[in-house]
N, C-alpha and C positions, 0 to 999 in steps of 0.2 A: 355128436350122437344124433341131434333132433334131423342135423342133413341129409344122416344117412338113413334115418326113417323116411323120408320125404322123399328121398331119393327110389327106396325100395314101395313106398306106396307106388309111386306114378309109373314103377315099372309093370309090364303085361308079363306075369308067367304062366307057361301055357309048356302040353307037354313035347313042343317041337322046338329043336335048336335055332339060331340065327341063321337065315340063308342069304349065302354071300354070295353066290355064283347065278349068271341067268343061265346056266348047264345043267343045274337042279332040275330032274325029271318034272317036279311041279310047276317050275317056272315053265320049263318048255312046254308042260300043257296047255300051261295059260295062253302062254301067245300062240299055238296055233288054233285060239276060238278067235285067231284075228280073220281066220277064212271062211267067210262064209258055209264052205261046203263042211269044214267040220265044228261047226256051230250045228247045222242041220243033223249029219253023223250021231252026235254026239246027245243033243238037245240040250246044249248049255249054252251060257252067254256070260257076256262079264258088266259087270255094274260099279262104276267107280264114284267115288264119293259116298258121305256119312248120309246126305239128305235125301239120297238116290236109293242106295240101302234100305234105311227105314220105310221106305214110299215100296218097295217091293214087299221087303217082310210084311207091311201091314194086308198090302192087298194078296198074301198068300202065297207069295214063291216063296221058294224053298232053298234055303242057298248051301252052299256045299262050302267050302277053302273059301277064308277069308284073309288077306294078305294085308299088313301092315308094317308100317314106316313108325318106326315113334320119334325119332327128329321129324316127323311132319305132325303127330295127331297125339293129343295127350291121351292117358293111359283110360280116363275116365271114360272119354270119349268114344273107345273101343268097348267098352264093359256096358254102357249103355244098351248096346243091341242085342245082349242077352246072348249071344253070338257061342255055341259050346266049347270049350277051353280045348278041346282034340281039334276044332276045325280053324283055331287061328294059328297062322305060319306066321313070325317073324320077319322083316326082309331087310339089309341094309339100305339105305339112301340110292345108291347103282343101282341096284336092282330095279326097285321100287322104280325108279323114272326109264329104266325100261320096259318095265309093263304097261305103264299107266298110258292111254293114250290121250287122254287131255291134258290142258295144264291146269294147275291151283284143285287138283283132285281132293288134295286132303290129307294125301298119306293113308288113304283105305280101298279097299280091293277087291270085289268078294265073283266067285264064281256062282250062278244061279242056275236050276233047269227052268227051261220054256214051258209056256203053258201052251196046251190046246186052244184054237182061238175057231171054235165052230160055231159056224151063225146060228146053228138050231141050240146053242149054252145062251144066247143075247137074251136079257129081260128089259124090258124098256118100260117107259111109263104110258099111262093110257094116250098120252097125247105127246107122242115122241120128236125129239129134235135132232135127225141123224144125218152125219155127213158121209157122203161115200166118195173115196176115191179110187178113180179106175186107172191102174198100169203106173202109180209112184214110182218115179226114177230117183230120186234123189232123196239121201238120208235127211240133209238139214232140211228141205222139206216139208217131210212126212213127221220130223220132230216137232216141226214151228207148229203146225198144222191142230198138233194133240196138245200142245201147249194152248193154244188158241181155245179149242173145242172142250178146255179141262176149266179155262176163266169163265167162259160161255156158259158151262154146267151144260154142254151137249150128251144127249142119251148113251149115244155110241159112235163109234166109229167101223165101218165095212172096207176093208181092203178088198178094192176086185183086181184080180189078175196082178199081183205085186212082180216089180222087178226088181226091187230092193228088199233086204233080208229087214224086216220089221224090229228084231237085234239089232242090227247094226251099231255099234258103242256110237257112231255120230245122231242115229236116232234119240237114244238115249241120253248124249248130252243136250243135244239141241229141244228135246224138249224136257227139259232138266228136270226128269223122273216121269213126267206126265204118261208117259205110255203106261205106268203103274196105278192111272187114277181113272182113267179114262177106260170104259168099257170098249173092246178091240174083238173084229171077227174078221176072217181070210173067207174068201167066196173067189167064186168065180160070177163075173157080173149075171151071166142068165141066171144064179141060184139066187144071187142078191134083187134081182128084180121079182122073181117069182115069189120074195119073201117079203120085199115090201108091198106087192100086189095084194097077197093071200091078207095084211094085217091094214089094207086099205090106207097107207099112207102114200100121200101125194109123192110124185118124183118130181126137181126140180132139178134139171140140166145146163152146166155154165155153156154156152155154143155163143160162136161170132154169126151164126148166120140164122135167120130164122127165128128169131128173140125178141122177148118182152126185155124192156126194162126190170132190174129186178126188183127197185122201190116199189112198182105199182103191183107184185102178187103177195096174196094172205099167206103169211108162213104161218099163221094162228091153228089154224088145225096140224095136224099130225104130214108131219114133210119130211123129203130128204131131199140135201143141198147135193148134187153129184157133182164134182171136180175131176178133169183129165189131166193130160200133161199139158208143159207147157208149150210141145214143140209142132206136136199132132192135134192135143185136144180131146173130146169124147169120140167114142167109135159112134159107130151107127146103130149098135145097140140100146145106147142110152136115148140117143138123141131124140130117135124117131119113136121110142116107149116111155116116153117121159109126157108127164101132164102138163109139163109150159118148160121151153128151153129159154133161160134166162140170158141177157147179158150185163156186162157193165159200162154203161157209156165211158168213155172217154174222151177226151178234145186235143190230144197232145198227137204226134208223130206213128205213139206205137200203136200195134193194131192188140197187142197182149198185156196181163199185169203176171208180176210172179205168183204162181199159185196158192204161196201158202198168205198173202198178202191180199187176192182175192176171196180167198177160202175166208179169213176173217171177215174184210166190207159185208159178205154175204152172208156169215154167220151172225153178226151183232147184227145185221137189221133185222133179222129175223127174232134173234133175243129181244130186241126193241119191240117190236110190235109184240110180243108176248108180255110185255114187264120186264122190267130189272129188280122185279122185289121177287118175282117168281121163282127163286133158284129155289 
C-alpha cells in the first residue's frame, strides 16, 4: 500500500495523456523551431533543461508547452516551476531524445516566446561595462561570450548585425542559461555607435592593425569592448569610430585568438582595473 502511495505521489498528473509518437502535431511543432526561419515566424524558441527554465522564467519569459520525461526528472522537480497543469505534455523516453537536442538535458523541455531585444529598452548603470559584438557567426560563440560577460557582471551586451539566430538552442546551451541573465540588444552597428556616443561611453575596438596594447588603456570610466569575427574582424565602421583600437600581443605562430576567448582576456582586465569587489 505505502509503494503505491509513493508511487502515485512522484507521478505528474496533468490534463494531457502520454505522448508516444514524434507524429504528435505537438512534437512536430516542436522540432520545426529547429529552423531558424520558423523560430523568427513564430517568435518562439525552445529551452532545455530544469536550470535553463528557471533562468528564463525568473527573468520574465513566458513559456508556453512544457514537455517531460519522468524516467529522466522526478515528479518534484517538475512541480517546482509552478509550470500550469494544461501546459505540461507528458512524453515517453523516444520521444523525449528526439526533441531534445543536447545531452544530460534532464528530461525537461519547455517551448518559450522571444523577447524584443531594442537598444532604446537597455538600462545600464552610471558607469557601464558593455561588450558589443559585430556580425556573430557562430552559436557556441556568442554562448561562451554571455557566459563570460554574466561571471564579469558586464551591463549588457549589443549584437550588431547578427548572423546567427541569438535562439539558437547551441546559444543557449553553450551559455548554460546566461542569455537569460545578461541584459541583450539587436542594433545595427551605426545605431549602436550613435547610442554609445549620445551616453559618452568610450569605444574600445579589438583590430590587428593600428593598436594599443590593451593593458595600457583605462576601462575605469564608462567603455565598450567591441569584438568582430574571427575570420574578417571589425569593419571599418567600428575601427576608424572608435576611441583607441585595442590589440592583444601575442608571441606564438598565430596572428588571431578565438573570440570568445579574447572577448574574456579583454573583459576581466577591464573588471580588474575596476575591482572585483565591485560587482
Amino acid at each position: 500500500m505505502f509503494a503505491q502511495l509513493a508511487v502515485k505521489f512522484n507521478q505528474i498528473h496533468t490534463v494531457h495523456t502520454l505522448i508516444t509518437s514524434h507524429h504528435n502535431p505537438k512534437i512536430k511543432g516542436l522540432l520545426a523551431l529547429e529552423k531558424p526561419r520558423e523560430r523568427r515566424k513564430r517568435c518562439l524558441f525552445v529551452i532545455e533543461g530544469k536550470k535553463e527554465i528557471a533562468q528564463a522564467l525568473k527573468a520574465g519569459y513566458r513559456i508556453g508547452n512544457l514537455f517531460f520525461c519522468e524516467s529522466l526528472i522526478r515528479a518534484e522537480e517538475v512541480r517546482e516551476l509552478s509550470i500550469p497543469e494544461k501546459s505540461l505534455f507528458p512524453v515517453t523516453k523516444e520521444v523525449y531524445d528526439k526533441i531534445a537536442v543536447r545531452e544530460n538535458s534532464g528530461g525537461l523541455l519547455a517551448v518559450a516566446e522571444q523577447k524584443t531585444h531594442r537598444l532604446s529598452d537597455l538600462r545600464v548603470s552610471d558607469n557601464p561595462l558593455i561588450v558589443v559584438l559585430e556580425s556573430v557567426e557562430k552559436p557556441g560563440n556568442l554562448g561562451a561570450i554571455l557566459r563570460t560577460a554574466d561571471a564579469a557582471g558586464v551591463d549588457a551586451i549589443i549584437v550588431c548585425d547578427p548572423q546567427t539566430d541569438i535562439y539558437n538552442p547551441n546559444v543557449i546551451r553553450s551559455s548554460i542559461g546566461c542569455i537569460f541573465t545578461v541584459p541583450l540588444a539587436i542594433a545595427s552597428s551605426e545605431e549602436a555607435i550613435d547610442w554609445l556616443n549620445n551616453r559618452k561611453i568610450n569605444i574600445y575596438s579589438a583590430a590587428l592593425q593600428t593598436a594599443k596594447p590593451y593593458y595600457t588603456q583605462d576601462f575605469t570610466q564608462p567603455c565598450a569592448i567591441v569584438m568582430g569575427t574571427e575570420s574578417t574582424g571589425l569593419t571599418e565602421i567600428w575601427t576608424t569610430r572608435s576611441h583607441t583600437n585595442i590589440i592583444i600581443p601575442m608571441s606564438g605562430i598565430a596572428d588571431s585568438m578565438n573570440v570568445s576567448t579574447a572577448a574574456a582576456v579583454l573583459i576581466f582586465e577591464a573588471r580588474r582595473q575596476r575591482g572585483f569587489t565591485q560587482f
